[in-house]
C-alpha positions as CSV (number, residue, x, y, z in Angstrom):
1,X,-23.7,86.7,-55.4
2,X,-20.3,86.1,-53.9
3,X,-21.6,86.5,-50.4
4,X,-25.1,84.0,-51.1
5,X,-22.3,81.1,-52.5
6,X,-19.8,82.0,-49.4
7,X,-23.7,81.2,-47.3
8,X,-24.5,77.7,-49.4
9,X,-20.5,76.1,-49.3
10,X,-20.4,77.4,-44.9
11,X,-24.2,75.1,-44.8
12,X,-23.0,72.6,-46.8
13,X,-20.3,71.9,-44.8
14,X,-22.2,72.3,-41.9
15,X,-24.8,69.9,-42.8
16,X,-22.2,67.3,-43.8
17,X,-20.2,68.0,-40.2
18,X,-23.4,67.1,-38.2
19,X,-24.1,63.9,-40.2
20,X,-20.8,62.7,-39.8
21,X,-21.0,63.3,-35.8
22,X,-24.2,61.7,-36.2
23,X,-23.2,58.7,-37.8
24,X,-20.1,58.4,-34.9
25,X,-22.7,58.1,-32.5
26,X,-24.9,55.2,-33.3
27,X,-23.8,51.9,-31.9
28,X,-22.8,49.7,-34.9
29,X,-24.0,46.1,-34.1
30,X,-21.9,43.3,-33.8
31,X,-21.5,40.8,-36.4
32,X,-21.9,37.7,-33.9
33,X,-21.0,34.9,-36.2
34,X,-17.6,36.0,-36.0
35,X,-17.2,35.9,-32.6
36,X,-19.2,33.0,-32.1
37,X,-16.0,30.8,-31.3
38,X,-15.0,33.4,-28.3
39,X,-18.7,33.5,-26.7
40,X,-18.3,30.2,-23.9
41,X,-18.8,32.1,-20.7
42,X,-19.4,30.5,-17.5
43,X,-20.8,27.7,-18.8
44,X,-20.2,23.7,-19.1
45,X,-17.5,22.2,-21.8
46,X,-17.5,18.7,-22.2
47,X,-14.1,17.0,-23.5
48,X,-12.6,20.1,-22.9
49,X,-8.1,20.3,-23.0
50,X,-6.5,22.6,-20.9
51,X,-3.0,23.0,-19.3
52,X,-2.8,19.9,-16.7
53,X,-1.5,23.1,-14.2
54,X,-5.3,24.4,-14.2
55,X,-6.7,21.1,-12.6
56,X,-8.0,21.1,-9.3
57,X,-10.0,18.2,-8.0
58,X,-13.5,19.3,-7.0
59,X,-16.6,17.6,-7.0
60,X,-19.8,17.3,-8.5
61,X,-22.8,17.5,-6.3
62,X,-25.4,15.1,-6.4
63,X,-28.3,13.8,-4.8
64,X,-28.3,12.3,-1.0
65,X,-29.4,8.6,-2.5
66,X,-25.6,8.7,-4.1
67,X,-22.6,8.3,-2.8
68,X,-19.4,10.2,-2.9
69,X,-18.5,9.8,-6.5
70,X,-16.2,12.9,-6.9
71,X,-12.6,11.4,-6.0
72,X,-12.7,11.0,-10.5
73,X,-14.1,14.4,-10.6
74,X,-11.9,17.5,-11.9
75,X,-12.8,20.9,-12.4
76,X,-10.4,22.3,-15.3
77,X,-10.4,26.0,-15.0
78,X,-9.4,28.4,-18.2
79,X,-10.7,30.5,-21.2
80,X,-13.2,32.2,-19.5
81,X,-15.3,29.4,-18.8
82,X,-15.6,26.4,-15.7
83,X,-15.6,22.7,-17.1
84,X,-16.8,19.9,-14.8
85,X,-15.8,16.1,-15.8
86,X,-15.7,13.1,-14.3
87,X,-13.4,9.7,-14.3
88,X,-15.7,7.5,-13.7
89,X,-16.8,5.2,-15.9
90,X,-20.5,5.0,-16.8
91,X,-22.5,2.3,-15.8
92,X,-22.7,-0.8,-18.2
93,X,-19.4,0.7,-20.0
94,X,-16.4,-1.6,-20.3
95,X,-13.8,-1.8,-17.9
96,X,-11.3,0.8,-18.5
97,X,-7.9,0.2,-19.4
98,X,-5.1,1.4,-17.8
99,X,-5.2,1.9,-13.6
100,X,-7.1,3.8,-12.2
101,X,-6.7,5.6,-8.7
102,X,-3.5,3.9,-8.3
103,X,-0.6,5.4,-6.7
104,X,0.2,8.2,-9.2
105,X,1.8,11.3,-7.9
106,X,3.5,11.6,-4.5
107,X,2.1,14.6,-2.1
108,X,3.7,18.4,-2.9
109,X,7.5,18.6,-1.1
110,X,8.9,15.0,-2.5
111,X,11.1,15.5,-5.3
112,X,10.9,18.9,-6.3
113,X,9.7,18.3,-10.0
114,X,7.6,15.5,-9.0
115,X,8.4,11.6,-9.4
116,X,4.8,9.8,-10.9
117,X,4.8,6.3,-9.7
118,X,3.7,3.5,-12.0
119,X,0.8,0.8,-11.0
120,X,0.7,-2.1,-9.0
121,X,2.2,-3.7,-5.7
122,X,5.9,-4.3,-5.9
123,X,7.0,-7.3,-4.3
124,X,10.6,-7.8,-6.4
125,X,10.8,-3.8,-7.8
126,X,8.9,-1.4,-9.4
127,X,9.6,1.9,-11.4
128,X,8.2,5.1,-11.0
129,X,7.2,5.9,-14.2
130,X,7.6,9.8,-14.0
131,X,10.0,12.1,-12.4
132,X,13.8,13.2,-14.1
133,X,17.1,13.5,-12.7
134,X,16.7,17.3,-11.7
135,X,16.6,18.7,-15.0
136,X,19.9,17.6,-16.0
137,X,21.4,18.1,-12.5
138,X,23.6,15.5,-11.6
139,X,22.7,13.7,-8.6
140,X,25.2,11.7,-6.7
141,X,23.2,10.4,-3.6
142,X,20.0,9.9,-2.5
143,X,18.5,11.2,1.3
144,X,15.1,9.6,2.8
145,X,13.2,11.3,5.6
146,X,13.9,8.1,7.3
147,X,15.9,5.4,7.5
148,X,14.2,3.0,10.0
149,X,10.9,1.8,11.2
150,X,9.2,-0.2,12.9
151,X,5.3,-1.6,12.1
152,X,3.1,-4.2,12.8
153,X,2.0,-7.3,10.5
154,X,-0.7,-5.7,8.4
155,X,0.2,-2.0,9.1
156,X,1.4,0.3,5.9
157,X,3.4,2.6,6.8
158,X,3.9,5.7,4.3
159,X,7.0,6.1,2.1
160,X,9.8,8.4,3.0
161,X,10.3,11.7,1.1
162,X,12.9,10.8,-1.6
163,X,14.8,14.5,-1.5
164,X,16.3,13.9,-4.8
165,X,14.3,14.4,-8.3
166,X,14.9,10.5,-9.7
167,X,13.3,7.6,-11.4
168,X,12.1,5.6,-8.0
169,X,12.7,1.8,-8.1
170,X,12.0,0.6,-5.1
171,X,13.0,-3.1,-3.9
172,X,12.3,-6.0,-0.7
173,X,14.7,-7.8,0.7
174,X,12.6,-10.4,2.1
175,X,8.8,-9.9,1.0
176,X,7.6,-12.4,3.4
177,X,8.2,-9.7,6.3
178,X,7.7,-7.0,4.1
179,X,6.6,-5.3,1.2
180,X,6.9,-2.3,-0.7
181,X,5.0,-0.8,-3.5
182,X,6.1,1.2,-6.6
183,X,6.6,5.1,-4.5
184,X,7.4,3.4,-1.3
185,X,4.7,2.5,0.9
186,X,6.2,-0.7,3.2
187,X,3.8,-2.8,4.2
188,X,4.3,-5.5,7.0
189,X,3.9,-9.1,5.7
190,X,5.2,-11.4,8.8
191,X,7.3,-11.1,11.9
192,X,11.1,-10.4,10.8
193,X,13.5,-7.7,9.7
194,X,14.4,-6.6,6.4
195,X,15.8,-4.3,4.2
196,X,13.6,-1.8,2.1
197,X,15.9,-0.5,-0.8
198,X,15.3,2.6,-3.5
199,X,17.5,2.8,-6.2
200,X,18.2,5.6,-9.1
201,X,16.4,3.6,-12.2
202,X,18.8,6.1,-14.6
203,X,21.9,5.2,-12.5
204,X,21.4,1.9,-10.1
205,X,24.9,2.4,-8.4
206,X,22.7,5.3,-6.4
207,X,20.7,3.9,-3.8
208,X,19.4,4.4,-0.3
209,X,17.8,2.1,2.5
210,X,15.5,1.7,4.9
211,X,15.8,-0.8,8.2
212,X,12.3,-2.6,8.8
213,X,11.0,-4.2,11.7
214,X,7.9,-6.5,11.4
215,X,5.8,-6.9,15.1
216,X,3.5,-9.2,15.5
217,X,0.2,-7.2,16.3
218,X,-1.4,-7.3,19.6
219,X,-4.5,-5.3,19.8
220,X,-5.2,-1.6,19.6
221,X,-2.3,0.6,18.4
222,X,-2.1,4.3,17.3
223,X,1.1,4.9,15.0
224,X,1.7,8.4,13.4
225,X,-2.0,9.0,14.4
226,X,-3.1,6.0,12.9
227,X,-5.3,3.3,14.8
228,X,-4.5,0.0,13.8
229,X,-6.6,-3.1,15.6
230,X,-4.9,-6.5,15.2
231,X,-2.6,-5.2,12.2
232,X,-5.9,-3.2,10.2
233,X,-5.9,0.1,9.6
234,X,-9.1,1.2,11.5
235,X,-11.0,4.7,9.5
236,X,-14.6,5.5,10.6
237,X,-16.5,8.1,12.2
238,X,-14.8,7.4,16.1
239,X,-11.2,6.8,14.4
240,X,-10.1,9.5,11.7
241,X,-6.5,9.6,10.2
242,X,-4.3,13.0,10.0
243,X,-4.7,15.3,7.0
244,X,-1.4,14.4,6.6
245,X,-1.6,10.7,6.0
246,X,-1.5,10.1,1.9
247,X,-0.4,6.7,1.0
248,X,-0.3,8.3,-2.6
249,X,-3.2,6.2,-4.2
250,X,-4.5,2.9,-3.7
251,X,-1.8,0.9,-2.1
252,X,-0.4,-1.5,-4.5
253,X,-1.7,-4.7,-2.9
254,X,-5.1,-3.1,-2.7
255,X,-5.0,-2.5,-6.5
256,X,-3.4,-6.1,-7.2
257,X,-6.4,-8.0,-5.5
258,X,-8.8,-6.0,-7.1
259,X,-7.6,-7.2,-10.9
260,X,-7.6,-10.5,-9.3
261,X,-11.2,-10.2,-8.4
262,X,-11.9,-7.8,-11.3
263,X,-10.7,-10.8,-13.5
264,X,-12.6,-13.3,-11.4
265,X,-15.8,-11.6,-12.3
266,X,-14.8,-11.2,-16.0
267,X,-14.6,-14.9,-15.9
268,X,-18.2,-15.7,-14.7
269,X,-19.3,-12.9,-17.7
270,X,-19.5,-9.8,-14.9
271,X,-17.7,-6.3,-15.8
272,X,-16.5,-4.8,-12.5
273,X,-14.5,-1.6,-12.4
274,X,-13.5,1.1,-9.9
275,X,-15.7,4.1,-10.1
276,X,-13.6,6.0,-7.0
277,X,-10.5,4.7,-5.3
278,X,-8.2,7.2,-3.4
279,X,-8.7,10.3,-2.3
280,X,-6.8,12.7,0.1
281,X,-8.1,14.8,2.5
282,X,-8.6,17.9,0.9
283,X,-10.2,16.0,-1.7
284,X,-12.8,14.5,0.8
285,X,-13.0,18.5,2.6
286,X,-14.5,19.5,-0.8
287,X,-16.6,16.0,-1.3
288,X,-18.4,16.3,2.4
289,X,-18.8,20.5,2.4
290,X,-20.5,20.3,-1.3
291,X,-23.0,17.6,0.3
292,X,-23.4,19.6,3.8
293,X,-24.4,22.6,1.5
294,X,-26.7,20.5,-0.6
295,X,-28.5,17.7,1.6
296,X,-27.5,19.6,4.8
297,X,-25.0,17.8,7.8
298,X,-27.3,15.5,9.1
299,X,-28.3,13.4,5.7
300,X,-24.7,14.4,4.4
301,X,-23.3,12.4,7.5
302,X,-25.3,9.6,6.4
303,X,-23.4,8.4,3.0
304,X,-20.3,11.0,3.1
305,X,-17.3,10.9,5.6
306,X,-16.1,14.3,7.2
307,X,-12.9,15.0,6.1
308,X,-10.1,12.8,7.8
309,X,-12.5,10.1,8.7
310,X,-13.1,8.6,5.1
311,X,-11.9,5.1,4.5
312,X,-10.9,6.0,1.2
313,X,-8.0,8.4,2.2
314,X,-6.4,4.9,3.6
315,X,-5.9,4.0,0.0
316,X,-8.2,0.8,0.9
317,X,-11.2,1.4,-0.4
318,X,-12.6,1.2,-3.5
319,X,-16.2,2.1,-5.0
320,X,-17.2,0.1,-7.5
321,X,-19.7,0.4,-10.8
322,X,-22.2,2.8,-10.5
323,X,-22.4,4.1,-7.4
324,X,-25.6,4.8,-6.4
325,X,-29.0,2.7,-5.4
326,X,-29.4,1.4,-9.1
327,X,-26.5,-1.0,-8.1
328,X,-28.1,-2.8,-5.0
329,X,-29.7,-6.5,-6.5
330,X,-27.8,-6.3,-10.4
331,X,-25.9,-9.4,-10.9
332,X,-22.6,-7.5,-10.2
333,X,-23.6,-6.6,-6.6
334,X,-24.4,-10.2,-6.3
335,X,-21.4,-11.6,-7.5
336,X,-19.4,-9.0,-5.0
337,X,-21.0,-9.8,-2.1
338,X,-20.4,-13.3,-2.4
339,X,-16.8,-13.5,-3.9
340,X,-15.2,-10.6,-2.8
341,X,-13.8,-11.8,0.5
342,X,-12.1,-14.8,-1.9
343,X,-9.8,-11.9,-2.6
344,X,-9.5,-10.0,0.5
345,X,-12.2,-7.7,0.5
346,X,-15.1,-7.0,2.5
347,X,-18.2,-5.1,2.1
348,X,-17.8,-2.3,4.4
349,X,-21.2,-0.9,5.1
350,X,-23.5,-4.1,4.9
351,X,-27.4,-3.9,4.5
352,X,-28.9,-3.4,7.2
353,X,-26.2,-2.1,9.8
354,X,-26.7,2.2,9.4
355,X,-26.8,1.9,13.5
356,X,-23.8,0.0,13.5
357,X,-21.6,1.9,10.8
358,X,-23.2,4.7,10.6
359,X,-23.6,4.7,6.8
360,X,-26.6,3.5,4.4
361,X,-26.4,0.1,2.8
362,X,-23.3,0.8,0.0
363,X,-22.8,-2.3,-2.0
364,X,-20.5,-0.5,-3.9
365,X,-18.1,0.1,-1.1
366,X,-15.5,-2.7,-0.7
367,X,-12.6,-2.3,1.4
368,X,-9.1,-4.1,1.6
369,X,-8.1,-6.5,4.6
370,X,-6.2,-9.4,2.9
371,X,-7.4,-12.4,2.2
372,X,-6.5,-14.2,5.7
373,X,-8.5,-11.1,7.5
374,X,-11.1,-11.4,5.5
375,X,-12.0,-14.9,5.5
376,X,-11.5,-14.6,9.4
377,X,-14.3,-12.0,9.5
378,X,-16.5,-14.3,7.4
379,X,-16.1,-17.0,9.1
380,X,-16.8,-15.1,12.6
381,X,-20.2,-14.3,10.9
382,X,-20.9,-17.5,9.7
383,X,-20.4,-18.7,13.3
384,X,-22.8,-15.8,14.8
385,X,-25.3,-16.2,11.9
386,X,-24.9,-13.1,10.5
387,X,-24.5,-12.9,6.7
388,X,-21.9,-9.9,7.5
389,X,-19.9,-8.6,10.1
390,X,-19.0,-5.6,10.2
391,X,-15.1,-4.0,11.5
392,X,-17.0,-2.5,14.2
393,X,-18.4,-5.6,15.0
394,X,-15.8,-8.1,15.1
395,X,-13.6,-5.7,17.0
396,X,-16.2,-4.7,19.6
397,X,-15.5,-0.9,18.5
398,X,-17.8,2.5,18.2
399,X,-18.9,4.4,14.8
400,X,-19.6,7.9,15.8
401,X,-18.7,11.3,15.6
402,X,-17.1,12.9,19.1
């Protein structure tokens, strides 16, 4: 009797032993509602806020009838997943507040910690709006990369390197020779010299200087790589710019004429905005190589500019509205086409002159010349009778890739 109870207790046990390695072996599903929150996985996240460290510009590819639209285009990378926005405003939205693509942050090297320049063209001073005294440190001078140059009526020449980390204000001693926007971009006005001064905003008694030389312009000149043709900055597919060259953002006179004509339109019941203003090099690498993978180099060649040869790295351009085929005949392109060059502007790549260019019709496209260039452009096509000229023709110059 002992010995049958000793078999029933060793089975028993046995029996529960092999149900408990059973049950350690099935795969116990996963309750997903509690890891719903955790499940975003390569996918696309709209409104999404992530560390401003993560953002990269990038750009969102589209088809060949639109334009490069991805200078407001950031891919923020983080929590397991890829989100793609863009700046750009919608079309028929109201004109943003606040300024866009202006000069914001100075290129990697100036300032170590990074001074973010305000809006706007500076004429008597501006202040950068970001940037602090080193953390602390105390700072009891300031050094420029240089202290001298010498440019051409019309030509910008880009800021010098600040080595200090301060509050920028930059001032002109005589704006009729020339000017100097809000992170130091000195742009020749008239004939003259002058005196191009940045102070400490956080302690003015700290202040440096540059000595500036304003030339009349005679013709074709290439300064610091950069063709310039009667005082304008020449950018198209025969004269590129260094990778280098990075006025910061829209220059500050390019961004003051368009909320002149911005306001001009508002005033006649039309909402104009900037869709895409500046964009640097790399920016445009990553713009032109998404559209050569997409359309392929020959259509891509047709409405994007290989990197270095884009005339919005000058900081000139602008793209307005929607930008895209939708915008050609809508009461805004109207209105552009003939008011713009009241405020300095031209309409870069008119209808009708790919051959010429070597870029589709984009009434969207407006680029910077001043007011006295651009009415002496009109008038030259008035008095060929032709509705537009382009750069390339009133300067007898090429459009094409070497």
């Amino acid at each position: 009797m002992k010995r049958q109870f000793t078999r029933i207790t060793a089975f028993t046990a046995s029996l529960v032993c092999l149900m408990g390695m059973a049950a350690c072996g099935n795969d116990v599903p996963a309750d997903e509602s509690e890891s719903s929150e955790l499940s975003i996985s390569s996918g696309v996240a709209e409104n999404t806020t992530d560390n401003v460290n993560d953002v990269q510009t990038s750009d969102v590819t589209t088809s060949a009838a639109e334009n490069e639209t991805a200078g407001g285009t950031t891919t923020v990378s983080g929590a397991g997943f890829v989100a793609v926005t863009r700046a750009g405003v919608a079309s028929g939205a109201s004109k943003p507040n606040g300024n866009i693509n202006t000069p914001t942050t100075k290129t990697p090297g100036n300032n170590a910690g990074g001074n973010t320049a305000g809006a706007g063209n500076n004429s008597g001073g501006n202040s950068n709006a970001g940037g602090n005294n080193g953390g602390g440190a105390a700072v009891s001078g300031i050094t420029l990369s240089y202290t001298s140059a010498e440019i051409s009526v019309g030509q910008t020449k880009q800021y010098p390197v600040v080595s200090e980390n301060i509050n920028e204000v930059w001032t002109s001693s005589n704006t009729a020779v020339a000017t100097v926007d809000s992170i130091g971009n000195i742009t020749g006005v008239g004939e003259g010299t002058c005196i191009i001064k940045v102070t400490s905003a956080d302690n003015p008694s700290l202040g440096a200087q540059v000595s500036v030389t304003v030339k009349k312009s005679e013709g074709s000149q290439q300064i610091d790589g950069v063709t310039y043709i009667d005082g304008i900055l020449i950018a198209n597919k025969t004269y590129g710019l260094p990778a280098s060259y990075n006025p910061g953002g829209l220059t500050g006179d390019t961004y003051s004429a368009f909320q002149e004509l911005a306001s001009g339109a508002a005033n006649d019941g039309l909402n104009i905005y900037i869709s895409s203003g500046f964009r640097s090099y790399e920016t445009q690498e990553a713009i032109y190589n998404d559209y050569v993978a997409t359309n392929g180099q020959a259509v891509a060649d047709t409405f994007s500019a290989r990197p270095g040869f884009s005339e919005h790295q000058t900081g000139l351009a602008i793209d307005v509205n929607e930008i895209s085929d939708a915008f050609i005949g809508t009461p805004e392109a109207i209105w552009l086409e003939e008011h713009c060059v009241e405020y300095g502007f031209i309409i870069r790549y008119p209808q009708g002159k790919q051959g010429v260019t070597g870029y589709k019709y984009e009434p969207w496209h407006i680029r910077y010349v001043g007011k006295d260039n651009a009415k002496r452009i009109h008038d030259a096509a008035v008095a060929a009778g032709d509705p537009y000229l382009t750069l390339e023709e009133y300067f007898g110059i090429t459009s094409a890739y070497q």
